[in-house]
N, C-alpha and C positions, 0 to 999 in steps of 0.2 A: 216271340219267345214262347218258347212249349211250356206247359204247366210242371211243375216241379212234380215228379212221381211221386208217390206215398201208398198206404195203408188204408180203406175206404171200411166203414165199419157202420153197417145198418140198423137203425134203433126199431126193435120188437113193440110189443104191446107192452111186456113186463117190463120193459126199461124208460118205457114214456115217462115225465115227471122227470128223472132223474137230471141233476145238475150236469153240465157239460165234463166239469172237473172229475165228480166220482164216475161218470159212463169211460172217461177216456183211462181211469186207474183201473178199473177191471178189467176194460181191453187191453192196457200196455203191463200188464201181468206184473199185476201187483205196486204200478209206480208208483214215488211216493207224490205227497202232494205237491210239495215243493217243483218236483220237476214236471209236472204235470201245470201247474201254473207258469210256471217257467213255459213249457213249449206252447200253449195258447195263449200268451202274453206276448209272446215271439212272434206270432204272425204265422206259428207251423200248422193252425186247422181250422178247417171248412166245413159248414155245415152247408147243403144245397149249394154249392160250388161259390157262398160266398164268407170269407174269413171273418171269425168269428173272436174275438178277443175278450170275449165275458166268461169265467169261470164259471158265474152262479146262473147262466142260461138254462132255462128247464128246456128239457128235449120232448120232443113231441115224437109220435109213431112212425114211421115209413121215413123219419128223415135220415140222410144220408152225411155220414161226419169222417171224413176225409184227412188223414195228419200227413203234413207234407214232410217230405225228405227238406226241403231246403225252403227257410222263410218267406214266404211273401211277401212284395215291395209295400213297402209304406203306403198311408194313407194321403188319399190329395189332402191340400190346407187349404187356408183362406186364401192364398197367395195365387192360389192356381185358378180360383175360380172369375172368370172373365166379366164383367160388366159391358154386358152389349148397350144397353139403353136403360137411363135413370130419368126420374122426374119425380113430383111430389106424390105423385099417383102410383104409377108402378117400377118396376125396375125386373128388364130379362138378362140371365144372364145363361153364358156357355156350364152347364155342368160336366165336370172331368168324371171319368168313370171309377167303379171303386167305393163311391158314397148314396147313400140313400136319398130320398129329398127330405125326407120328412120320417119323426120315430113313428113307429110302430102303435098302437093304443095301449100294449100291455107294456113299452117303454116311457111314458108318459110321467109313471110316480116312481121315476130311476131319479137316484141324489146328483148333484150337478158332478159330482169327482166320476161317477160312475159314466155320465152321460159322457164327457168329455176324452173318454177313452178312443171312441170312434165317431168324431162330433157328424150330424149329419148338414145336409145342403142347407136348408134352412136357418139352421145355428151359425153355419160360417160367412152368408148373405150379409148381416149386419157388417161383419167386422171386413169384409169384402167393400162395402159404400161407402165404409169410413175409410178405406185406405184411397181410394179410387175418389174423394172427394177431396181429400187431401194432397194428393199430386196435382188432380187440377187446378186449386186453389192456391199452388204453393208460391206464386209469387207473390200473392197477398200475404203471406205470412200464417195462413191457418194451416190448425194441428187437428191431427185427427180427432175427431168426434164420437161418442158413443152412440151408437142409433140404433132405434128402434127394432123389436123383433118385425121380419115380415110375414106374409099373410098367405097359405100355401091356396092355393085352386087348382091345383092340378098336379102330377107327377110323372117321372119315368122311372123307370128300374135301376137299380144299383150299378149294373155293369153296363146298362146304356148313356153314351155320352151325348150331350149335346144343348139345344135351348129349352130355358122353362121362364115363365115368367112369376113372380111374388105380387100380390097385391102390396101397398104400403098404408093403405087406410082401412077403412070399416066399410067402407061405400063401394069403393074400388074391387073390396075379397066380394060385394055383394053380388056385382053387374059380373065382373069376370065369371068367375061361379056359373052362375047363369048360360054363359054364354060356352059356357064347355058343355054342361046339363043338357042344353038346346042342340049342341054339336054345331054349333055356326063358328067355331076357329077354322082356322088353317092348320091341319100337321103334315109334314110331308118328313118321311123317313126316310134313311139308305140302309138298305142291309145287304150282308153277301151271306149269300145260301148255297148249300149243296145242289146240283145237278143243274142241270136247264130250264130254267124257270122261263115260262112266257107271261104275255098280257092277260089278265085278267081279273076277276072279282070274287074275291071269295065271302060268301054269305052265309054265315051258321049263329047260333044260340049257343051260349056262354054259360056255362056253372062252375061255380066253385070246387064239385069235388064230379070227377067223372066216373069216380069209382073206385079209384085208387088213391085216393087224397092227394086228387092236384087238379089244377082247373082245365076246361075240354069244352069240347063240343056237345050238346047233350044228345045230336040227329033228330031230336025231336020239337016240341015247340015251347018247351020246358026252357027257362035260363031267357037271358038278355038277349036282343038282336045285333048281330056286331056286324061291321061293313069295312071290309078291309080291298085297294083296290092298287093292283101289281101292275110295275111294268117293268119290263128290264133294262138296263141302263149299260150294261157290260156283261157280256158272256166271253168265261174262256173254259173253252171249247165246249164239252160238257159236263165238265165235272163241277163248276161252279159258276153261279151271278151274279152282280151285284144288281140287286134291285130298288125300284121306287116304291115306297109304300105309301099311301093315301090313304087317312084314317078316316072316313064316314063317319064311324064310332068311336070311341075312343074308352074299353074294358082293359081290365089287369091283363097283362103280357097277353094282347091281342094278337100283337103281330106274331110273336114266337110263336104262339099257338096255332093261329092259322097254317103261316106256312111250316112248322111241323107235320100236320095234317094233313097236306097237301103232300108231303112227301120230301119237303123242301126246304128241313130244319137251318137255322140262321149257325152261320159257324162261330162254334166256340159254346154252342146249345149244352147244356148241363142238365136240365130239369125238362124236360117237352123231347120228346123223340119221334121219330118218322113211324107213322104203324106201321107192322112187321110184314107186310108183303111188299113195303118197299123194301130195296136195294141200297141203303145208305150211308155213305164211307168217308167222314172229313178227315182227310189228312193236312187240312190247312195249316193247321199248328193254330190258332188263333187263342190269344191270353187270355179271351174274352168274349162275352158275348157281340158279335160284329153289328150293332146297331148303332144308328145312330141320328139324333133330331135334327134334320136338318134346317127343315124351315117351318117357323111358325106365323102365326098371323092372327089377328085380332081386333076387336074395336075398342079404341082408346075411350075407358070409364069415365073418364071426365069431359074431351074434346070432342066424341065421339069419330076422330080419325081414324082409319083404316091404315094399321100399322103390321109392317110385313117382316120379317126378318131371318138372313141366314147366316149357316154355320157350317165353314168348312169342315171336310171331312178330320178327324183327329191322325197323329202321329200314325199309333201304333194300327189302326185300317189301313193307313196309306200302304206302312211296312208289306202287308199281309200280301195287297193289292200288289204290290211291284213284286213281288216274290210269285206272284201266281202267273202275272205277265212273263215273267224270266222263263 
């Protein structure tokens, strides 16, 4: 499904600071509040191509706030989100796309009515292990249980679907931690990207702000070492791949940024674009950004087994992929 058209409205320097609610009243000429709460409560705006449902959101410089013509689908729930593997220790699960893993640090002293507007992965895990404990258990007669918050060591992006794991103890968040730090997991990715991607490795240094306030390559030896390592898995024809990603390293939107870079932005890219002497043209339609975790791997904190695990591709990839075939 194509993104719903809208209205894209760039925040200046003088407008940084400003609440979502009064930046969107001055752009929609003079709305009142009411309906201006009313259409970000709706699901009708995007900030950095992802919907934004907070009124009192402060807007920062260079971001891009987007009011859709037609609402944006609902948020996943706890319902949606899959338990691959539970134990006392950890527990991995499928993340649907749509949702964060984990808040934000300046979402951290948000009040729980506020929080639960657009609850994140993290929040919905618990109540995910108590339902998924309870069907197992059900002919024993037990009811769901309340349980414990778990323990983040790692993340992917909002619009990327697929496996993450939680710690469930204090020992558990300690050694996993570790072992992402160390880069000794497994992460193996699928994306489909623009053009004809071939094999290869792409090796550059990481910063935060490239210049334009968004993270890049620095070309220099400035920024993190990141190790991203491609191969292709499907080519149709040339206008598009679906590719393997192998994470070396494991930085914020490593991969988007890489192959961006490259020339060979992930479809359904919003924020990371192709530099301008490429040639680069998705007409995929993609809803979203087309990533996705497919296989992770790891050593179990407590037994110390070598635990491997995958995740079919989702739904709305599959859609993109047989439409590209067609």
């Amino acid at each position: 499904m194509k993104q719903a058209p809208g209205k894209v409205h760039h925040v200046t320097a003088a407008e940084k600071g400003q609440t979502l609610a009064a930046f969107l009243r001055a752009k929609l000429d003079g709305a009142s509040w009411g309906r201006v709460q009313k259409l970000v409560r709706s699901r009708h705006v995007m900030i950095h191509g992802n919907i934004c449902t907070d009124v009192a959101r402060r807007l920062k410089e260079r971001e891009v706030v987007k009011v859709l013509d037609a609402a944006a689908a609902a948020p996943p729930k706890a319902d949606d989100v899959r338990i691959v593997h539970l134990d006392d220790e950890v527990v991995v699960v499928e993340k649907p796309t749509g949702i964060t893993t984990t808040r934000h640090s300046e979402e951290q002293s948000w009040p729980a009515r506020r929080r639960q507007v657009q609850p994140t992965l993290d929040e919905m895990v618990p109540d995910a292990i108590g339902k998924y404990l309870a069907r197992r258990f059900k002919a024993r007669g037990a009811k769901p249980r309340r349980q414990p918050p778990v323990r983040a060591v790692h993340r992917i992006d909002r619009e990327t679907s697929g496996l993450v794991v939680f710690a469930r103890t204090v020992p558990a968040e300690r050694i996993l931690a570790e072992q992402f730090r160390a880069h000794a997991t497994h992460r193996r990715y699928l994306a489909l990207c623009v053009g004809r991607v071939g094999t290869g490795t792409i090796r550059t240094n990481l910063i935060r702000d490239r210049g334009d306030g968004r993270r890049g390559s620095s070309g220099t030896e400035e920024g993190k070492p990141s190790v991203t390592h491609v191969r292709p898995v499907e080519h149709f024809g040339d206008a598009y791949t679906l590719v393997e990603c192998r994470l070396e390293t494991g930085r914020t939107h490593q991969i988007r940024i890489h192959l961006a870079e490259t020339g060979h932005p992930v479809c359904g890219e919003r924020v990371y674009s192709a530099p301008r002497h490429f040639e680069v043209v998705d007409e995929s339609q993609a809803p979203r950004v087309m990533l996705h975790a497919a296989e992770l791997g790891f050593v179990h904190p407590e037994t110390g087994e070598e635990l491997k695990f995958e995740s079919p591709l989702p739904a709305d990839i599959e859609r993109v992929l047989a439409a590209l075939r067609r």
